[in-house]
MARMARDO-645686 format. One line per 10 residues: number of its first residue (from 1); their letters; for each residue x, y, z of N, C-alpha, C. Coordinates in Angstrom, 1 decimal. Example, Ala and Ser with C-alpha at 12.3 -4.5 7.8 and 13.67 -1.06 7.14 Angstrom:
<rs>
1	as	13.2:-5.7:7.8:12.3:-4.5:7.8:13.2:-3.3:7.8; 12.8:-2.2:7.1:13.7:-1.1:7.1:12.9:0.0:7.9
</rs>
This chain:
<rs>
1	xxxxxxxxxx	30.7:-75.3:-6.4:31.6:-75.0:-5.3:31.0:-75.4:-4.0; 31.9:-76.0:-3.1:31.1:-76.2:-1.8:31.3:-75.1:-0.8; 30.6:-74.7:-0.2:30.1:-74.0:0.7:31.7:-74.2:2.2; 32.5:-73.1:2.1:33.6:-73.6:3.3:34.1:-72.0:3.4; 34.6:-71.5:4.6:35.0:-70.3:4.9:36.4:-70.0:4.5; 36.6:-68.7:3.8:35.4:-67.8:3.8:35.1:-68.3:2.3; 33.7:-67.3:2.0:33.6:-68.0:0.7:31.9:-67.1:0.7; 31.6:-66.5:-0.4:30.1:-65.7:-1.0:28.8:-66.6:-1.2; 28.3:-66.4:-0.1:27.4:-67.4:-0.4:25.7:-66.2:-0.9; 25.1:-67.0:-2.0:23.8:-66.2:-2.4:22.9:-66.8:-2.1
11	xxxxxxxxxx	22.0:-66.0:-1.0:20.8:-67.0:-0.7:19.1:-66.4:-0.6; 18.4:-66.9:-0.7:17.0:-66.2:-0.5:16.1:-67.5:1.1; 15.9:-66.3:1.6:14.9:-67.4:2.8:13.5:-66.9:3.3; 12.6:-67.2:4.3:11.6:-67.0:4.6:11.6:-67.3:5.8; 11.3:-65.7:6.9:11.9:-65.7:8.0:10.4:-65.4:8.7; 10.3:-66.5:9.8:8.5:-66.1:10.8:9.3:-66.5:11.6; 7.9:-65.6:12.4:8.5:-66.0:14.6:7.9:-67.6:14.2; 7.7:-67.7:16.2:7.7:-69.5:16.5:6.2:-69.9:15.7; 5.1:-68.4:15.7:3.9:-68.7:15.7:3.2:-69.1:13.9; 4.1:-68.9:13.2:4.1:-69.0:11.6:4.2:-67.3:11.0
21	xxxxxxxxxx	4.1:-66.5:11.7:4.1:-65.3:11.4:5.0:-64.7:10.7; 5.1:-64.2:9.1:5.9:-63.4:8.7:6.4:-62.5:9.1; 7.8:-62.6:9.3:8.7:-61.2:9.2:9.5:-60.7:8.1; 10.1:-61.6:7.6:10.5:-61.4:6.3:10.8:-62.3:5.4; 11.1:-61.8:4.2:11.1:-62.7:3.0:11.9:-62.8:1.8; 13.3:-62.6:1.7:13.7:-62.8:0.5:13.7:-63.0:-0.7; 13.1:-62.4:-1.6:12.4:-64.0:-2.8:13.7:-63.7:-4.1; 14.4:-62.2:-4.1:15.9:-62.2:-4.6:17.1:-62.2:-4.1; 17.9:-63.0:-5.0:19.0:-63.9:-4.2:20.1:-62.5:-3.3; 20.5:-62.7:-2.5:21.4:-61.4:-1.9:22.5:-62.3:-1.6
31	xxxxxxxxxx	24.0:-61.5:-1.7:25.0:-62.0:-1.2:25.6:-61.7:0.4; 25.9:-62.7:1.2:26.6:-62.8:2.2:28.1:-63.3:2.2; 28.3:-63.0:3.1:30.2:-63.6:3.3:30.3:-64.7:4.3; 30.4:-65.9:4.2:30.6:-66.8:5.5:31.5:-67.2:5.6; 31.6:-66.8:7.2:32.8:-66.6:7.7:33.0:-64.8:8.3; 32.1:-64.1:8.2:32.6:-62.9:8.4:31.5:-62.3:9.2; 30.8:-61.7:9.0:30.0:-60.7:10.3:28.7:-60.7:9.7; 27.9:-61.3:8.1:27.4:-61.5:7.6:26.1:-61.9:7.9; 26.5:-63.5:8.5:25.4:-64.6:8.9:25.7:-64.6:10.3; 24.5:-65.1:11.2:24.4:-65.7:12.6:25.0:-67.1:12.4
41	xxxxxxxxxx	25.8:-67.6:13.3:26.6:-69.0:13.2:25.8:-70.1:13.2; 24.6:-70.4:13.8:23.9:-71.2:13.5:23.6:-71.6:11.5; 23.7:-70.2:11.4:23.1:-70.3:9.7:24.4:-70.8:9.2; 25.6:-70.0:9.7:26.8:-70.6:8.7:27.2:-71.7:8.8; 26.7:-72.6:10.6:27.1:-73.7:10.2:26.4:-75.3:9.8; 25.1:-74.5:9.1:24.5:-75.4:8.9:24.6:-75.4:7.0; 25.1:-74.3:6.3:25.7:-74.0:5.3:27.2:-74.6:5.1; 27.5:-74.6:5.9:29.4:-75.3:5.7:28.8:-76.9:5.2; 30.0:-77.6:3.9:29.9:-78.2:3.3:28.8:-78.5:2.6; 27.7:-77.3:2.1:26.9:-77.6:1.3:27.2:-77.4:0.1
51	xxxxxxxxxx	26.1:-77.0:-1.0:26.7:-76.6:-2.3:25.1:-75.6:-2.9; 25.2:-74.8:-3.8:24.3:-74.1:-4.3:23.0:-75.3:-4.7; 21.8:-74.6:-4.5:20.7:-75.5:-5.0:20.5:-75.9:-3.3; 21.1:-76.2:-1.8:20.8:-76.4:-0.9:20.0:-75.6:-0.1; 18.8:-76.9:0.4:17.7:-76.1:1.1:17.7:-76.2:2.6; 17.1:-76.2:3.5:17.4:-76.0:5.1:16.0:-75.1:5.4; 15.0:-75.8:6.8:14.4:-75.6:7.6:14.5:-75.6:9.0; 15.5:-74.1:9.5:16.1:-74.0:11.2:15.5:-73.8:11.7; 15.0:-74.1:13.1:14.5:-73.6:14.3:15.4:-73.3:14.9; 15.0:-71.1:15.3:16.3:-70.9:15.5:15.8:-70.4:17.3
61	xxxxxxxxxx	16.2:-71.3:18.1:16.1:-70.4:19.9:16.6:-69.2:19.7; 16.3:-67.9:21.0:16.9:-66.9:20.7:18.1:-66.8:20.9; 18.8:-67.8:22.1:20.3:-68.2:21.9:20.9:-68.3:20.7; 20.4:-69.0:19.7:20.8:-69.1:18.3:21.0:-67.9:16.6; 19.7:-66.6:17.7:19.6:-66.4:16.7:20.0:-64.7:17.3; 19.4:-63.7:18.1:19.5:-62.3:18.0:19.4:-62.1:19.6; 19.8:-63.0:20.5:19.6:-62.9:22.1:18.8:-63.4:23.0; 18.6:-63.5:23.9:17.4:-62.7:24.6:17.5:-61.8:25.4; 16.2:-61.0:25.4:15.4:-59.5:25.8:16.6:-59.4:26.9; 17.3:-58.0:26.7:17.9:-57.7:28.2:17.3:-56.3:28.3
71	xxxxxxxxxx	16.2:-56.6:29.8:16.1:-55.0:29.9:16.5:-53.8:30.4; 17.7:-54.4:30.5:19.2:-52.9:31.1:19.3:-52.2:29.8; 19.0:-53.1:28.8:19.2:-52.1:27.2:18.0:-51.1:27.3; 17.2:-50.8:27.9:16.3:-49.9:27.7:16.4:-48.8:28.5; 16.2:-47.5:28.0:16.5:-46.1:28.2:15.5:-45.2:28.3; 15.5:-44.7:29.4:14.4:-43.0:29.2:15.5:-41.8:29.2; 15.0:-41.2:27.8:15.9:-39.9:27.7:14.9:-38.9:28.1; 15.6:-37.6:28.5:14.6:-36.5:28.4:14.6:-36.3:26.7; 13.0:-35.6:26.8:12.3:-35.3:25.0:13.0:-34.3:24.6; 13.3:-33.2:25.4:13.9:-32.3:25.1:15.0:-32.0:24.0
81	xxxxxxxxxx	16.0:-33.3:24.1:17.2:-33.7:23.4:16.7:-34.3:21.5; 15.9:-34.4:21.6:15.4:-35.0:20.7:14.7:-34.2:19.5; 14.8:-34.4:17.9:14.3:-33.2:17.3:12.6:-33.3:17.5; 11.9:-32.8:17.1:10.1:-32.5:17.1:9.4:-33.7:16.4; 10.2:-34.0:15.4:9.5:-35.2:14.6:9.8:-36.5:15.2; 10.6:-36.7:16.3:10.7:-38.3:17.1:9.2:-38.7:17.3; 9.5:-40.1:16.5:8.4:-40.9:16.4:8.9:-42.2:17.0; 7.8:-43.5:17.5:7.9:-44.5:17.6:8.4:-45.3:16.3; 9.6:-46.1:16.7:10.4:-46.8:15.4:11.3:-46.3:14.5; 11.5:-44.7:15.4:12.9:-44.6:14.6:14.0:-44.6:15.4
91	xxxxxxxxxx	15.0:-45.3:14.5:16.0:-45.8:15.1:17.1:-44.4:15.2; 18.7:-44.6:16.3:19.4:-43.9:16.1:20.6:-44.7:16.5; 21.6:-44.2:15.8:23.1:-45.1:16.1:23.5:-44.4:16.9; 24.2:-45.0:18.0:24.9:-44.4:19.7:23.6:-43.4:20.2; 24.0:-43.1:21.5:23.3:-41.5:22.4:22.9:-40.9:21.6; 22.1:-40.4:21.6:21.6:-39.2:21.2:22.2:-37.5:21.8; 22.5:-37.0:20.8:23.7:-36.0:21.4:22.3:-34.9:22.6; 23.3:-34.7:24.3:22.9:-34.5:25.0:22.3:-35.8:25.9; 22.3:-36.6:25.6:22.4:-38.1:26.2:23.3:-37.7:27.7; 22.1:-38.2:28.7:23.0:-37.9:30.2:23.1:-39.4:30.5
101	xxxxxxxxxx	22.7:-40.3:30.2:22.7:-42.0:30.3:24.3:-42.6:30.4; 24.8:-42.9:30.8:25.9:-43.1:30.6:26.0:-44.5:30.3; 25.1:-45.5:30.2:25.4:-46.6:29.6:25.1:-46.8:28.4; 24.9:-45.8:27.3:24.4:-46.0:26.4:25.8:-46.6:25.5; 26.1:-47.2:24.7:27.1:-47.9:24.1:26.9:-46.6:22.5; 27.9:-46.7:22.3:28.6:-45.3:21.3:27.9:-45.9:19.9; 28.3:-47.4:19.9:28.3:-48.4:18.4:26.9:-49.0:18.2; 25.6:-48.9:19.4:24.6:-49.2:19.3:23.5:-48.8:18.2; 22.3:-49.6:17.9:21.2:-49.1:17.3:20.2:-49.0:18.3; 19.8:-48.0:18.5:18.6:-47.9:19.3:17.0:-47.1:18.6
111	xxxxxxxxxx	16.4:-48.2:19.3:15.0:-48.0:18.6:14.1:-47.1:19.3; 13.5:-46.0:19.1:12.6:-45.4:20.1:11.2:-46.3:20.3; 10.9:-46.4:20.9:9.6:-47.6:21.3:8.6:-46.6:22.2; 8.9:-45.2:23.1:7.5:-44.8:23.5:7.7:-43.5:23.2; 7.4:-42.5:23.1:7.4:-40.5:23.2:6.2:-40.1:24.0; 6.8:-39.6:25.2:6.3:-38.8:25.8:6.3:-37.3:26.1; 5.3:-36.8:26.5:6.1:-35.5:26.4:7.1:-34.7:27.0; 7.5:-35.7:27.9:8.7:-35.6:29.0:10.2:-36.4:28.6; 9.5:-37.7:28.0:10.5:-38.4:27.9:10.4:-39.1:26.8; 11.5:-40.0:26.2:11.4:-41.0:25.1:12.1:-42.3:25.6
121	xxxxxxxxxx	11.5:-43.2:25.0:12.0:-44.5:25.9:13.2:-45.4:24.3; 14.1:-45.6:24.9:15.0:-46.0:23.6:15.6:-47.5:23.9; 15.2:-48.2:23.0:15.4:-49.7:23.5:16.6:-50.2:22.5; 17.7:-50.7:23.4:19.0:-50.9:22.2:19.2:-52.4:22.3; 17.8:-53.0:22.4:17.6:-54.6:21.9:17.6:-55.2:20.5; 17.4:-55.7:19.8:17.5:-55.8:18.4:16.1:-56.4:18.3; 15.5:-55.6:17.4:14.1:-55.9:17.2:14.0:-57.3:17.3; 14.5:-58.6:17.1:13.9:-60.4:17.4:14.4:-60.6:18.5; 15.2:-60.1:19.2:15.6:-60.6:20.4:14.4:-60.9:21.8; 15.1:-61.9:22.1:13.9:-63.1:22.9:12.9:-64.1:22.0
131	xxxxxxxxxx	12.6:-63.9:20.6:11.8:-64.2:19.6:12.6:-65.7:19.3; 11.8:-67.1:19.2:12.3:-68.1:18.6:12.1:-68.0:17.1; 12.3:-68.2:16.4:12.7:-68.0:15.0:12.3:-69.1:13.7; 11.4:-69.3:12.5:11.6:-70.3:11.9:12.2:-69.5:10.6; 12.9:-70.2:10.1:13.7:-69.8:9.0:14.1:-70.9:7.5; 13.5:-70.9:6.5:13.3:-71.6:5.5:14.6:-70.4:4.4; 15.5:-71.1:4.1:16.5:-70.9:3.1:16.9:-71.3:2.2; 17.5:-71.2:0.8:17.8:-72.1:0.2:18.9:-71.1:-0.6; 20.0:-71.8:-0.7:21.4:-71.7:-1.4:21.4:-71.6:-3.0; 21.6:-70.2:-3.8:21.7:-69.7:-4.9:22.5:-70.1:-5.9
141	xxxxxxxxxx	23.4:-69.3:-4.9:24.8:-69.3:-5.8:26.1:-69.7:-4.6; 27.1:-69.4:-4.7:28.5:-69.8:-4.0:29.7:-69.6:-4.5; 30.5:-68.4:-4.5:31.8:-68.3:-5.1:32.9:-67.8:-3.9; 33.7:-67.9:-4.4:34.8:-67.9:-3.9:34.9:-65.5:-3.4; 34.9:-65.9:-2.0:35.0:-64.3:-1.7:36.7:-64.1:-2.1; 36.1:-62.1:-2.2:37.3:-61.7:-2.3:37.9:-61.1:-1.3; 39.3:-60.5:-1.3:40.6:-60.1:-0.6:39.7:-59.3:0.3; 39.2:-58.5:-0.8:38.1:-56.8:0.1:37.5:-57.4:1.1; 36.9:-58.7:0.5:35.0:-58.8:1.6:36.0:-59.5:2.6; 37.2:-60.0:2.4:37.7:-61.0:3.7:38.0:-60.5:4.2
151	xxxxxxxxxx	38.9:-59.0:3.8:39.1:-58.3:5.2:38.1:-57.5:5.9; 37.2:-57.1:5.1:36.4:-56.1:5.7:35.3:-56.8:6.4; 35.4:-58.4:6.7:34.2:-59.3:7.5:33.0:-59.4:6.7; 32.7:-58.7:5.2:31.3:-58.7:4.7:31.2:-58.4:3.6; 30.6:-59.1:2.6:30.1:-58.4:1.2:29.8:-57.2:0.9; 30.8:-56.3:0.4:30.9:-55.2:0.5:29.7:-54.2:0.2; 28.6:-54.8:-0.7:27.6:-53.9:-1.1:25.9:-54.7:-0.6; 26.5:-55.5:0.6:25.3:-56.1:1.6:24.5:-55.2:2.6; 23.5:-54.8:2.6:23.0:-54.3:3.3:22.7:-55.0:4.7; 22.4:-54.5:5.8:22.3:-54.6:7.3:21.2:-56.0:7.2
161	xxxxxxxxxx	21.3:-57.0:7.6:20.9:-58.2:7.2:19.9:-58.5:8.7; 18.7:-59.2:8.5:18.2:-59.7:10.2:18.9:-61.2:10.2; 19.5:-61.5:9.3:20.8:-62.7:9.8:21.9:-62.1:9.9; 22.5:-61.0:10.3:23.9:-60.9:11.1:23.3:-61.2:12.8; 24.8:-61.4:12.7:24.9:-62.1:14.2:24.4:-61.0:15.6; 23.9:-61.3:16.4:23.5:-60.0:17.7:24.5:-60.0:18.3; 24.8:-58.7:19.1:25.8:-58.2:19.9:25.7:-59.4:21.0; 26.7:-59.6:21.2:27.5:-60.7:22.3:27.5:-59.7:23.9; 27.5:-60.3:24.7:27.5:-59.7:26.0:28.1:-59.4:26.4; 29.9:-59.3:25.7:30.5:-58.6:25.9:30.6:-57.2:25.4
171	xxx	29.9:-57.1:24.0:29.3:-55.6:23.3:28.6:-55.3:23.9; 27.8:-55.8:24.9:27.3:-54.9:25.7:27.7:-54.2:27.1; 28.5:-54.4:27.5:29.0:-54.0:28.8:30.6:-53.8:28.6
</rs>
């Protein structure tokens, strides 16, 4: 089957920054939806009219792939708000309840990045953003998506992928 939207594509890749550095690694095949909220568009459109068994070496700018760094996304909350165990690296979806920040976005992930004993610093950048990207992939499988994953943007039993696409600047403001 060739590779055209929408349509299930199975792939495994091998994801480093610019410097050769692993970040991640696929080595079993996982499904995506292209065409849907799945893949970053660079990836889907270098996947459109392929076919399973295809391979691909992207250099991905951070235009291409998760942003770049915006540092209005970064937050100091008071510690207070926060339970005892907040550590560096854990994430939270929206404010944190007692959140006085008023730009914090409802739908965001935010990453704690410092704890203080006053304050905690919450950064709602996407961990690669600003990061250029090498990315080695190769095409599994390919079937025809269904009714569910078309409407719902995504392979229904895909987990949070570092190839979906990054919030657009209008998600953020």
């Amino acid at each position: 089957m060739i590779i055209s939207s929408p349509c299930v594509v199975s792939l495994m890749w091998r994801l480093e920054d610019a410097q050769g550095q692993l970040i991640d690694e696929l080595t079993d095949p996982m499904e995506f939806l292209l065409g849907g909220e799945d893949l970053l568009p660079k990836v889907e459109q270098t996947l459109l009219g392929q076919s399973a068994g295809f391979e691909a070496n992207l250099h991905l700018e951070p235009e291409d792939a998760f942003g770049d760094y915006n540092a209005e996304l970064v937050f100091f909350e008071t510690r207070d708000i926060f339970p005892p165990e907040v550590s560096e690296g854990m994430q939270f979806e929206g404010p944190p309840e007692g959140s006085t920040t008023p730009d914090l976005l409802k739908d965001a992930i935010y990453t704690v990045t410092e704890v203080y004993d006053t304050h905690v610093v919450l950064d709602g950048n996407h961990p690669l953003a600003g990061l250029a990207l090498r990315l080695a992939l190769k095409v599994i499988n390919v079937r025809a998506a269904t009714q569910e994953e078309t409407e719902q943007g995504s392979v229904s039993d895909s987990p949070f992928s570092l190839l979906q696409a990054a919030p657009t600047d209008e998600t953020l403001h």
